[in-house]
C-alpha positions, 0 to 999 in steps of 0.5 A: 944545439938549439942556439948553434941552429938559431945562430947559424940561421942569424947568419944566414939571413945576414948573408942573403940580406947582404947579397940582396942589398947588392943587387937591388943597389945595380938597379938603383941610382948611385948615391954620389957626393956633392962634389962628384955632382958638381963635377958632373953637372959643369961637364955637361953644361958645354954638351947643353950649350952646344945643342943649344947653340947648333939649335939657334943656328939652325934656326936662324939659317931657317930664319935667313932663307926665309927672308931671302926667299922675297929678295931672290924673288925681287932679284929674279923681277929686276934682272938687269939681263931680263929678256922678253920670250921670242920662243913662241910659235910665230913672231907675229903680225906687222902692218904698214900702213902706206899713204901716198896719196890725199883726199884732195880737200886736205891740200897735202902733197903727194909723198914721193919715195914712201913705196920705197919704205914699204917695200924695204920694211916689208923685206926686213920684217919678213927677214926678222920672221914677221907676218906683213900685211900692207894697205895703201891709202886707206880711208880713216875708217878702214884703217881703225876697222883693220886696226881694231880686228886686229887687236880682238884677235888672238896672240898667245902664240905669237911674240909681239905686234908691230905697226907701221904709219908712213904718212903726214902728220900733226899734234898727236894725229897721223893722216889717213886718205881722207881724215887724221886719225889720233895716235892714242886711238890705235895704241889703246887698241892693244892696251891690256883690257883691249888686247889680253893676248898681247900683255906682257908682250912687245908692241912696237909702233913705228911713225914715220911722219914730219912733227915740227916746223923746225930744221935741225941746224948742222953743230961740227963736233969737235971729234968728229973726222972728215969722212967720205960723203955719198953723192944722192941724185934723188931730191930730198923733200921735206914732210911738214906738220908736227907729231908729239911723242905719246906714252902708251903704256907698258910694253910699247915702244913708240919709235918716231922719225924725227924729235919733236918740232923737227921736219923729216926728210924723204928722197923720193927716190930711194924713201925716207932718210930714217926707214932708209937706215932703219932698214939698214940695221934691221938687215945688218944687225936685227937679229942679234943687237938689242932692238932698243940699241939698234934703234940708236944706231938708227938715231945715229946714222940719220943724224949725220945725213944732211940735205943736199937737193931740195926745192927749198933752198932753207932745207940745204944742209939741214940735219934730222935726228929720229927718237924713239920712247920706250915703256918696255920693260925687258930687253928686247931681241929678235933671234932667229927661229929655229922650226 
């Protein structure tokens, strides 16, 4: 009776042992052969080289957008389509500075027809939303005196600056009532450590004064055709003396009435020939054509006049071409405001 207990408790044991080695084996890892390992292990080789490859991916995506942040800075900076802002409050200040008249010890002759450029200029730059200032005959002095109050004022809500010189000139020198004055000395004025209100902005400087001792010789080009020729009663007169065209620095434009070593012509009735068709596009096209482009139409449409009356029989048939230097660094448009 005794061993029947001891062997039905052996079984017992065995039993439970059994039963207990199958639910510590849920919890521990299965004992896989080799081959199943193997097998296993080249399945997940592809998942590990996926994750791997969608990581480089990413990174190098980062890495491109990281380099291509520099170059959408430097494509934005060289925009060919690149226009300076017009939008602020006020287009800003132009002033024309009209000389007619000289101190008589310079033994310069009277500019007839420059009236005529003023007033002309004064109504196409009001049109174009400009403050015009006009002065007439101002001593040396009294121009640098306005020259400069204007510079050390402030500009920050006003577009650009303008100015005008209808004068006689020389070298690098325009002429006031009494004494030249160097153009250098009124475009550093407005120069960045000068004139900080205005940096970045358009300051355009427009001189209409003879630089040379030269006519422009008529040349018939070859594709031109006859066209209809304006009958001028007014005399053609003709500036004497020569002005260089200057470099003034970023954002100026320095626009001349005539190349360098070359006369000027002035009707003195109805003005000069280049404030004449100045004018003209500024009132046909000033308020949508690019600046820089309207002023080679300027060029353009002075190159086909030629004189007809004059005084000086070597001027008849003399031709001029204006130029223009330009260190602006955008394209420049005058687009109508809108209050």
């Amino acid at each position: 009776m005794r061993s029947g207990w001891r062997v039905s408790k052996r079984r017992k044991r065995r039993r439970e042992g059994r039963e207990g080695g199958r639910e510590v084996g849920r919890w521990l890892p299965s004992r896989k052969s080799k081959k199943e390992r193997d097998q296993l292990q080249a399945q997940q080789q592809p998942r590990q080289g996926l994750s791997l490859l969608r990581l480089a991916v990413r990174h190098g995506q980062l890495q491109a957008a990281e380099e291509r942040q520099p170059l959408l800075r430097r494509n934005h900076l060289f925009d060919p389509a690149a226009e300076y802002k017009m939008s602020h409050k006020r287009r800003g200040l132009a002033l024309i500075f009209n000389h007619e008249h000289f101190f008589w010890h310079l033994m310069l002759p009277e500019r007839r027809g420059t009236q005529a450029d003023k007033e002309n200029l004064k109504r196409g730059l009001t049109d174009l939303g400009f403050e015009v200032k006009c002065f007439d005959d101002l001593k040396a002095e009294e121009v640098l005196q306005n020259i400069y109050n204007v510079s050390t004022d402030e500009h920050d809500d006003a577009d650009c600056f303008l100015c005008v010189f209808l004068s006689h000139g020389e070298d690098d020198h325009v002429y006031a009532y009494d004494a030249k004055i160097e153009i250098k000395s009124l475009t550093n004025m407005f120069k960045g450590d000068k004139c900080p209100s205005l940096v970045g902005k358009p300051k355009i400087f427009v001189i209409q004064a003879c630089r040379g001792d030269k006519h422009d010789d008529p040349v018939i080009a070859r594709d031109t055709v006859d066209s209809k020729k304006e009958l001028d009663i007014n005399e053609t007169e003709v500036d004497t003396a020569a002005v260089y065209t200057l470099p003034a620095g970023a954002d100026f434009l320095m626009c001349y009435s005539v190349a360098e070593g070359y006369y000027s012509h002035r009707e003195t009735i109805n003005g000069s020939w280049y404030i004449q068709d100045l004018c003209e596009m500024l009132k046909r096209h000033g308020s949508s054509l690019e600046f820089t482009d309207l002023l080679t139409l300027v060029n353009r449409k002075v190159s086909h006049r030629e004189v007809d009356v004059c005084k000086d029989r070597k001027a008849l048939g003399k031709k001029q071409i204006p130029c223009f230097a330009s260190m602006l660094t955008k394209k420049l448009y005058f687009r109508p405001k809108f209050k």
